[in-house]
C-alpha positions as CSV (number, residue, x, y, z in Angstrom):
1,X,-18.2,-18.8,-8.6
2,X,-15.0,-21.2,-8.0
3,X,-13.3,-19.2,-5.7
4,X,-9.3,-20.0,-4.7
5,X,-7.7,-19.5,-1.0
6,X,-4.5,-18.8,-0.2
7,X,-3.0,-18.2,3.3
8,X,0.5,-18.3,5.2
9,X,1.0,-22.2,6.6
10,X,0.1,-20.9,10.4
11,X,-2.5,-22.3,12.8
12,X,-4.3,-18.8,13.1
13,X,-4.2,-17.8,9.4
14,X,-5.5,-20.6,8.8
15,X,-8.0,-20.9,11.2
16,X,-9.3,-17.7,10.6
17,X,-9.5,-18.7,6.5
18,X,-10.7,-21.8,6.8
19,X,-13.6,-20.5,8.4
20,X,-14.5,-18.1,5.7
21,X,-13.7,-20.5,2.9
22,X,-16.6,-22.4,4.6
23,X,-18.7,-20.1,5.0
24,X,-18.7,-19.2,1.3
25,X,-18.5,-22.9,0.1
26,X,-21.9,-23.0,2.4
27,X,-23.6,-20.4,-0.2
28,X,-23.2,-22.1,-3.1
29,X,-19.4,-21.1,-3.8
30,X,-17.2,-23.7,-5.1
31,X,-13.9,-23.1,-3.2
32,X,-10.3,-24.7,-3.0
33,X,-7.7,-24.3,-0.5
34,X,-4.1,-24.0,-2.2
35,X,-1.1,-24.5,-0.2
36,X,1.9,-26.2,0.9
37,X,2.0,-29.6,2.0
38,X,1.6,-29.4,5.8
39,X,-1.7,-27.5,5.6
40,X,-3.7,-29.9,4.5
41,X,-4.5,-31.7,7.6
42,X,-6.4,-28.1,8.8
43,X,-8.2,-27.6,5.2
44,X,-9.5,-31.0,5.5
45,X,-10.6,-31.1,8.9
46,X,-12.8,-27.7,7.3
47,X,-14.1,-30.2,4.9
48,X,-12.6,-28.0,1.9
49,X,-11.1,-29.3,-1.2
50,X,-7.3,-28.9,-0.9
51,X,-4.8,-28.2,-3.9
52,X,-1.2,-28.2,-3.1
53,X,1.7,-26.7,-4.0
54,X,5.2,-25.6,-3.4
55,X,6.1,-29.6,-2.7
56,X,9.2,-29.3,-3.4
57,X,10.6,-26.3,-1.8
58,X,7.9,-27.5,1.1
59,X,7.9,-31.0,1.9
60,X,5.7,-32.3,4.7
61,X,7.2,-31.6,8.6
62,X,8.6,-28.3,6.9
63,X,7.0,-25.9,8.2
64,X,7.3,-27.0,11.9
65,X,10.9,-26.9,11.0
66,X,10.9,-23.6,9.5
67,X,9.1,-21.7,12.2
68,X,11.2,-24.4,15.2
69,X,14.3,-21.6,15.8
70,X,11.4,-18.7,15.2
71,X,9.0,-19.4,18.5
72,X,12.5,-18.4,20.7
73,X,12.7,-15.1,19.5
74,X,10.7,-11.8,20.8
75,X,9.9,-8.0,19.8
76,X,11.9,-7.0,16.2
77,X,13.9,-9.4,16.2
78,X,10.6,-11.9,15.3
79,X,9.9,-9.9,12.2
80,X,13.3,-9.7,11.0
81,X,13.6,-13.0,11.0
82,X,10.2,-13.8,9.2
83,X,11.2,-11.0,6.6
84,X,15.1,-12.6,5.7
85,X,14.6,-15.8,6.6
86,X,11.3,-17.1,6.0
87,X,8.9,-14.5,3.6
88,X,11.4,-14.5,1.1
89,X,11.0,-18.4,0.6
90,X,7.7,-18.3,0.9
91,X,7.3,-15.9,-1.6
92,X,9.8,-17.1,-4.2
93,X,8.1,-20.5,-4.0
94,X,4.5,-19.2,-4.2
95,X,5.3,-16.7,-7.2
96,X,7.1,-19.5,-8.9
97,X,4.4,-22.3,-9.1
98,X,0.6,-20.8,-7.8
99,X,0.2,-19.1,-11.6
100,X,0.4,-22.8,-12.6
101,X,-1.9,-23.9,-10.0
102,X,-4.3,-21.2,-10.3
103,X,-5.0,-22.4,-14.2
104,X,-4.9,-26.0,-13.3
105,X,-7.9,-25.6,-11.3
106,X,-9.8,-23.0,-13.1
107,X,-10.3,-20.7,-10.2
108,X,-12.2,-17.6,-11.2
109,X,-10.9,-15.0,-8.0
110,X,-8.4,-15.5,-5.6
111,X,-9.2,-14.5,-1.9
112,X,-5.7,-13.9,-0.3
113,X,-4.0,-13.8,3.1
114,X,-2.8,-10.3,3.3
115,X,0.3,-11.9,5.4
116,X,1.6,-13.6,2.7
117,X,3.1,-10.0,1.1
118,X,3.0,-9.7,-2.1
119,X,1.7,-13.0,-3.9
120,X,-1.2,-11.1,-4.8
121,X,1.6,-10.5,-7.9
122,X,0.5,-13.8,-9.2
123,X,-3.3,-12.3,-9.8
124,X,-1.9,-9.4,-11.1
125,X,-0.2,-10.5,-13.9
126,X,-2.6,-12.9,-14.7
127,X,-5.5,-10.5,-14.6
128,X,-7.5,-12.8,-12.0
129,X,-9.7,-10.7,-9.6
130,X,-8.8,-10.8,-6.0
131,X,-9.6,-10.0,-2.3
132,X,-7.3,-9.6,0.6
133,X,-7.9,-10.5,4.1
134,X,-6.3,-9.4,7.4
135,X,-6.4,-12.3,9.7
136,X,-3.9,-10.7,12.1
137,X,-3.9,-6.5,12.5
138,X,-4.2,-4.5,9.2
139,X,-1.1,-2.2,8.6
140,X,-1.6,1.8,8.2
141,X,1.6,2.8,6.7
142,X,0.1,6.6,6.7
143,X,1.4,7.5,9.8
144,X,-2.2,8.3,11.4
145,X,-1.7,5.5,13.5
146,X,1.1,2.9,15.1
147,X,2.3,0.0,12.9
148,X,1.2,-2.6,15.1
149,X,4.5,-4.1,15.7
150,X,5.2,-1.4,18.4
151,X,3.1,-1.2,21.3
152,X,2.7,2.4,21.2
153,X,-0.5,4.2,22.3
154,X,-2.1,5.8,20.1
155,X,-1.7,10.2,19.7
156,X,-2.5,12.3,17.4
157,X,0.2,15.2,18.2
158,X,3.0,15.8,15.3
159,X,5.4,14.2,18.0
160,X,3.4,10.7,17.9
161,X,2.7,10.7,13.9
162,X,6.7,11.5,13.8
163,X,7.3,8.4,15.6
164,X,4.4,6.6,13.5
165,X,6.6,7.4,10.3
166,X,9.7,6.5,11.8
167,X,8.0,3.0,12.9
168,X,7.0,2.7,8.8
169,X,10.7,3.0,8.0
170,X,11.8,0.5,10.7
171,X,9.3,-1.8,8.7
172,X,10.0,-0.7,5.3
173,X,13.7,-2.1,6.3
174,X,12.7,-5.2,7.4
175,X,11.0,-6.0,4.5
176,X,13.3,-5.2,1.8
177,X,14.1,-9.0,1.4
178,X,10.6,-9.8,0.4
179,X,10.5,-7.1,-1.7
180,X,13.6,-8.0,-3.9
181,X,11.9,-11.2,-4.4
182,X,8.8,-9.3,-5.6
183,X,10.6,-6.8,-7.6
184,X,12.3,-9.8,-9.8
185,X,9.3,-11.2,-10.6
186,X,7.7,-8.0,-11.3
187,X,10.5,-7.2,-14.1
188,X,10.6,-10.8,-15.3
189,X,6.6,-10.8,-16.4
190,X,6.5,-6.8,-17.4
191,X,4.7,-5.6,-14.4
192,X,5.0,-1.8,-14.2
193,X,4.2,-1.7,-10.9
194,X,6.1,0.6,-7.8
195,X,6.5,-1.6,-5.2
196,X,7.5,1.1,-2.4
197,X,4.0,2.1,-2.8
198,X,1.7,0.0,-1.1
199,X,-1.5,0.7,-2.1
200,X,-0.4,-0.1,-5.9
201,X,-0.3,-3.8,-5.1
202,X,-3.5,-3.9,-2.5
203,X,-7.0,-5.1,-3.8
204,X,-8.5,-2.8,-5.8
205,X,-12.0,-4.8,-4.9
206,X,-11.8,-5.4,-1.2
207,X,-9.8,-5.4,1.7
208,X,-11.2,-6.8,5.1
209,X,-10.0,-6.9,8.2
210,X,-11.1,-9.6,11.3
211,X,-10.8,-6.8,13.8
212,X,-13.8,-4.5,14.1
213,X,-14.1,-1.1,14.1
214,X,-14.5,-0.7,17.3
215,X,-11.3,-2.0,18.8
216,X,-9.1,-0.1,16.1
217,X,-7.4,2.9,16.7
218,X,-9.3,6.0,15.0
219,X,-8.0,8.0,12.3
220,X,-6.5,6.0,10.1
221,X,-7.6,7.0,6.5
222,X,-9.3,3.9,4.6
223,X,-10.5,3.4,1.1
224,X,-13.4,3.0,-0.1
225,X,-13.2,-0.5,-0.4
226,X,-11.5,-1.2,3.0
227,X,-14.0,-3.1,5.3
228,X,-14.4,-3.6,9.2
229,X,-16.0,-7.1,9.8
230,X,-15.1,-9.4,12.9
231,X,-13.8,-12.3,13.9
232,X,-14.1,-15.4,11.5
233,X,-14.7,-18.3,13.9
234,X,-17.2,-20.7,15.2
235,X,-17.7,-24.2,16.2
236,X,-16.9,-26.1,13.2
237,X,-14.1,-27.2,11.3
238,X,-11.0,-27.0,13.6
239,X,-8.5,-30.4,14.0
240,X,-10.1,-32.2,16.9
241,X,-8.5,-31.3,20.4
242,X,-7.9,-34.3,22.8
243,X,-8.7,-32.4,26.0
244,X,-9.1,-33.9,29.9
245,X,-12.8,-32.3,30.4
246,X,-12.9,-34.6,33.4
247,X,-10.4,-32.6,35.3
248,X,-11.7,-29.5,35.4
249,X,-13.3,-28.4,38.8
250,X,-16.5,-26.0,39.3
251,X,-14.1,-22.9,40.0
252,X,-14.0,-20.4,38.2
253,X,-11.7,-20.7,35.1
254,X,-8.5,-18.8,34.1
255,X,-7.3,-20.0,30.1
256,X,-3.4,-19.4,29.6
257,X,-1.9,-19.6,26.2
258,X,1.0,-17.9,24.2
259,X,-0.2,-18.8,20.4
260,X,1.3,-21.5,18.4
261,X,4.3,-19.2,16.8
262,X,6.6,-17.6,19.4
263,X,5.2,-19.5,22.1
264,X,9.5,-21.6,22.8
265,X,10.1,-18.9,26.0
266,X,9.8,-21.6,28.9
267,X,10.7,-18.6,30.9
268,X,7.8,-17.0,30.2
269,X,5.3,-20.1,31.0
270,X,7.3,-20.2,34.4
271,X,6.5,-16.5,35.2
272,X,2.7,-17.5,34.6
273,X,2.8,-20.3,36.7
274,X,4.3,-18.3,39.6
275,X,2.0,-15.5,38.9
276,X,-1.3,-18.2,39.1
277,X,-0.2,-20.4,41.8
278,X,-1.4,-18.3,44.4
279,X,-4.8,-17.7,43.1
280,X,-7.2,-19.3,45.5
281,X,-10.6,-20.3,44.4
282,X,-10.0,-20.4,40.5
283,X,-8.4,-23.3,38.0
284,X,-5.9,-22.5,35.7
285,X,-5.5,-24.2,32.1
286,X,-2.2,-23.5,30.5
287,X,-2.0,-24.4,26.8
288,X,1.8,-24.7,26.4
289,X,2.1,-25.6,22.8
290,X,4.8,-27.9,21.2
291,X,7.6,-25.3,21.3
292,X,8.4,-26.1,25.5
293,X,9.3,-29.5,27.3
294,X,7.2,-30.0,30.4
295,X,10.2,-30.2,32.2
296,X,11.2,-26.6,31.0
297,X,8.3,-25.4,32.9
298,X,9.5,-25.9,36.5
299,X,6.9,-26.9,39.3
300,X,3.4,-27.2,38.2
301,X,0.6,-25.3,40.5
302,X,-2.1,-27.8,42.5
303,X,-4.7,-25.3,40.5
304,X,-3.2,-25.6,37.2
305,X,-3.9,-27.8,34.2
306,X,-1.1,-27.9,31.7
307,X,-2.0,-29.6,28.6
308,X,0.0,-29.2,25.1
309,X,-2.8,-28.0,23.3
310,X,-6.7,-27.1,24.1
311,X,-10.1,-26.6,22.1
312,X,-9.7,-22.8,22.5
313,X,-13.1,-21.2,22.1
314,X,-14.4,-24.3,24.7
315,X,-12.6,-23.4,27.4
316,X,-13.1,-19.6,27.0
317,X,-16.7,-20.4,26.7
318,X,-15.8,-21.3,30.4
319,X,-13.3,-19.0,31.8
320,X,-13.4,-15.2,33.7
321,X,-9.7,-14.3,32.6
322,X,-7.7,-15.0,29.9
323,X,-4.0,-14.6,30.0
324,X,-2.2,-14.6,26.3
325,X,0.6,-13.4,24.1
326,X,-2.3,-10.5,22.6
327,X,-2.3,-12.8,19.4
328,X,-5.9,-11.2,17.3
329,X,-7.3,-14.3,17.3
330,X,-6.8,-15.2,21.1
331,X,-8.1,-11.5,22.1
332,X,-10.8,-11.6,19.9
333,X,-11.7,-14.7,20.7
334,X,-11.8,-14.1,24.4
335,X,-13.9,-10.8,23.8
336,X,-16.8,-12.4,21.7
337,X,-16.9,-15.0,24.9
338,X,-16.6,-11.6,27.1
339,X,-13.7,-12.1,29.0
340,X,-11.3,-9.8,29.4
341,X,-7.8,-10.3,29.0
342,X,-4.0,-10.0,30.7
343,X,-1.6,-9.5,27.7
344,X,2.4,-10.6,27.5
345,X,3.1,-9.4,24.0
346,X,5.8,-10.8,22.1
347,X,6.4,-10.2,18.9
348,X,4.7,-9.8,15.4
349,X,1.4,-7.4,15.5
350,X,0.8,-8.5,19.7
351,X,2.4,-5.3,21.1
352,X,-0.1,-3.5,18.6
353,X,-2.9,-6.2,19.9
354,X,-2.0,-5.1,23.5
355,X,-1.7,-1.9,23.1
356,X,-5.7,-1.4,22.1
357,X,-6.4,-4.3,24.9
358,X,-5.5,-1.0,27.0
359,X,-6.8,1.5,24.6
360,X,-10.2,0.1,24.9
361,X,-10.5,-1.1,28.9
362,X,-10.8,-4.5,28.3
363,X,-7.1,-6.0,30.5
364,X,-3.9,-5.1,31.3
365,X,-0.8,-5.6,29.6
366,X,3.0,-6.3,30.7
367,X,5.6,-5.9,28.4
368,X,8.5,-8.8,27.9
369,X,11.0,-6.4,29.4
370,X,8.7,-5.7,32.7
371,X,7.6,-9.3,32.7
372,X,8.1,-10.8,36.5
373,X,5.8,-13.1,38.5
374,X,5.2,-10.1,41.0
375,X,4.1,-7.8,38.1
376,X,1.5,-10.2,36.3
377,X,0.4,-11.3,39.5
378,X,-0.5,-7.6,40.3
379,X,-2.5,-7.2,37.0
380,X,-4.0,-10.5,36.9
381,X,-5.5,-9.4,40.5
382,X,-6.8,-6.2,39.2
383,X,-8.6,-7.6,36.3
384,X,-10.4,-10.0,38.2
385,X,-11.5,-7.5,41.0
386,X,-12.3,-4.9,38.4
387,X,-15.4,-4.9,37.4
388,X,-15.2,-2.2,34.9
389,X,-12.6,-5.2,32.7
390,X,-15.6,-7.5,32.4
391,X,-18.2,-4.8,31.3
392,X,-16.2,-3.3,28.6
393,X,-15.7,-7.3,27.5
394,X,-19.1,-7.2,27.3
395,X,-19.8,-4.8,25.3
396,X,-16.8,-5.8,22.6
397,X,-19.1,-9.5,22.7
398,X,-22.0,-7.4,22.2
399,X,-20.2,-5.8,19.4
400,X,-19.1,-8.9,17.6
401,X,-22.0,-10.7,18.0
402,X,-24.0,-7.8,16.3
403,X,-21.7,-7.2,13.5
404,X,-21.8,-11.2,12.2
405,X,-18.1,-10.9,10.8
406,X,-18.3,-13.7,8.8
407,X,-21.3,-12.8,6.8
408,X,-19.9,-9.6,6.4
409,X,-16.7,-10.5,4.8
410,X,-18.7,-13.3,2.8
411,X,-20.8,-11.0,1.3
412,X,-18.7,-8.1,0.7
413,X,-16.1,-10.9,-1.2
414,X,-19.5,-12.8,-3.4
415,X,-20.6,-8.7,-4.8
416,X,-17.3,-7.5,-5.5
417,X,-16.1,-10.5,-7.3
418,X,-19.6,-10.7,-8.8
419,X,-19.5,-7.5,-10.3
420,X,-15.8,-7.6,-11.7
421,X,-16.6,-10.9,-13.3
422,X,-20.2,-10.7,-14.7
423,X,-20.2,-6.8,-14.3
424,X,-23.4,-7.7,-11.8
425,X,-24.1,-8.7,-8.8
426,X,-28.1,-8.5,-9.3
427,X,-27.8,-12.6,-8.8
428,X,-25.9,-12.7,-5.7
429,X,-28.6,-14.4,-2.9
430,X,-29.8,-11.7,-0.6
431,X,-28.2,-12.4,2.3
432,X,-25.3,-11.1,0.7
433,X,-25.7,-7.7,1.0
434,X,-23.6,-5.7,3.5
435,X,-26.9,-3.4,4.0
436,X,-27.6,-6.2,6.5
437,X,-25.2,-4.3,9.0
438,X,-24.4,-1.6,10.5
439,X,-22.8,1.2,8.2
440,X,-20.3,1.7,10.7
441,X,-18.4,-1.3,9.2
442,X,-18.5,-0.7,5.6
């Protein structure tokens, strides 16, 4: 099959699509990576074949300038401005030239970043099977559970799923930019389609999500072809990461990082270095991104390494605690290395991240608003002398390594567009089959 990608221009999307993309190239798939200009660099580095689009509304150094005022902003006020100030462009751009794209290169099925709301319009009106993945939490707009841009634990009273809708609204709100875009396009090529329903513009084929079963919230009502996998990383295909390996000690090894996306809050790096810098008998890496000077940060801890950027998995392959914005793929990276986690959530689906980092026993979480170097020195103590952190880790690694995400997602995308486009998937290699695992993720 030729098979089409399409994410959001982000360093996690991305990372997280790559890797699939890969892995499906790897079985025999012929698969190219469409996007904007300054993703290219990260699709090649996967060793993918890179179309791109969008060149003119996106020009190279754009997106960095698009997201620059973005990484300052926290809670709400993150997705309000991704929904008026950023989506909309996206999404005009996208629905404007990827039907032409998606002919020029003869793709067969599209596999789509559920993020990038409501391009999946293209397909439609085109008739071109698709698949959707969600790289960072999937969204239950039923009210069973939290939207996971609210940190909200998770109840089942009438109170809690009253809160749940009211949450849906907030969103619903926020959105309506995007959804003006989409609604023009939808009249302009005849779509019949009600875009306040969800569910009429999903994947009728499959819907996957990175996180597993396990560290969801239960309830939530799914369809029939909404699947659990895991994460979607391993030790290929990421941008080589210039890293001081000679500097780091024996101790034991704490990783820091805030994401690459609302990581501009210097004053939240400073509170980490206050909390660290009396932690005796461990090193410290803090990855502060490209958002912060180094002078913003204030005095640097003897046991701290702060570097603009780090190989990630590496140094959790390494490290006892991880301290992190609760972005999915920093948590769920940290979990399949076991190590538990201290969580600073900030905007976009973290507080939702956070809030099942405490739901499921595996760290601690401080909110921005009760953020001081007291308080995440307190926590960061109690995960490290708490045993029962570390073992619940464990299992969530033993979980991930057990459910072989990848494969999963990879196999569950290779029948579904198999049988839509042949109306078989009798030739699809064996190792396709989702039988391979555990029914509890299917």
């Amino acid at each position: 099959m030729k098979i089409g990608f399409v994410t959001l221009p982000v360093t996690g999307h991305l990372n997280a699509m790559t890797t699939l993309a890969r892995k499906l190239q790897s079985r025999g798939h012929d698969v190219v990576f469409i996007g904007v200009p300054d993703v290219e660099p990260s699709v090649r580095a996967a060793n993918l074949k890179f179309e791109s689009y969008c060149e003119d509304e996106f020009p190279v150094g754009s997106v960095t300038k698009i997201y620059g005022p973005h990484s300052r902003l926290r809670g709400l006020e993150v997705m309000k401005h991704q929904a008026e100030e950023i989506s909309p462009k996206f999404l005009k751009a996208g629905l404007k030239h990827l039907p032409r794209k998606l002919k020029e290169t003869g793709v067969e099925a599209v596999v789509f970043d559920a993020a990038h709301i409501l391009l999946q319009l293209v397909p439609i009106s085109l008739g071109i099977p698709f698949a959707q993945i969600w790289t960072n939490v999937h969204l239950d707009f039923s009210g069973a559970v939290p939207l996971t841009f609210f940190g909200w634990p998770h109840q089942t009273s009438a109170k809690a799923r009253a809160r749940n809708m009211e949450g849906v609204k907030i969103l619903t709100d926020l959105l309506a930019p995007v959804g003006d875009v989409a609604q023009a396009y939808a009249k302009e090529n005849g779509l019949q389609i009600d875009l306040s329903d969800q569910s009429a513009t999903s994947s009728k084929l499959a819907v996957i999500t990175q996180t597993p079963r396990e560290f969801d919230f239960e309830g939530a009502p799914r369809p029939a072809h909404f699947y659990y996998a895991g994460p979607f990383h391993d030790d290929d295909g990421r941008e080589p990461v210039a890293f001081p390996w000679e500097e780091l000690t024996d101790e034991p090894l704490v990783y820091a990082s805030l994401g690459t996306l609302v990581n501009g809050q210097p004053e939240i790096f400073r509170t980490i270095l206050g909390a660290v810098a009396n932690l005796k008998g461990f090193q410290v890496v803090l990855s502060a991104g490209k958002s912060v000077n180094q002078n913003e940060l204030g005095s640097i801890p003897a046991n701290t390494l702060v570097v603009r950027s780090a190989p990630q998995i590496e140094l959790l392959k390494r490290a006892v605690l991880c301290i992190t914005h609760a972005g999915l793929n920093t948590t769920l990276e940290a979990l399949a290395q076991g190590v538990p986690l201290v969580a600073i959530p900030i905007g976009y689906d973290q507080p939702g991240v956070g809030a099942r980092i405490v739901h499921h026993g595996v760290g601690e979480v401080v909110t921005i608003e009760d953020l001081t170097t007291e308080r995440l020195a307190q926590l960061i103590g109690k995960v490290l002398d708490n045993r029962t952190y570390r073992d619940r880790a464990h299992y969530f690694q033993r979980v991930i390594a057990g459910t072989h995400g990848l494969d999963l997602a990879a196999g569950v995308i290779e029948r579904a567009f198999a049988r839509e486009l042949y109306g078989t998937d009798q030739n699809v290699p064996w190792w396709s089959s989702p039988v391979e695992v555990s029914d509890n993720y299917l």
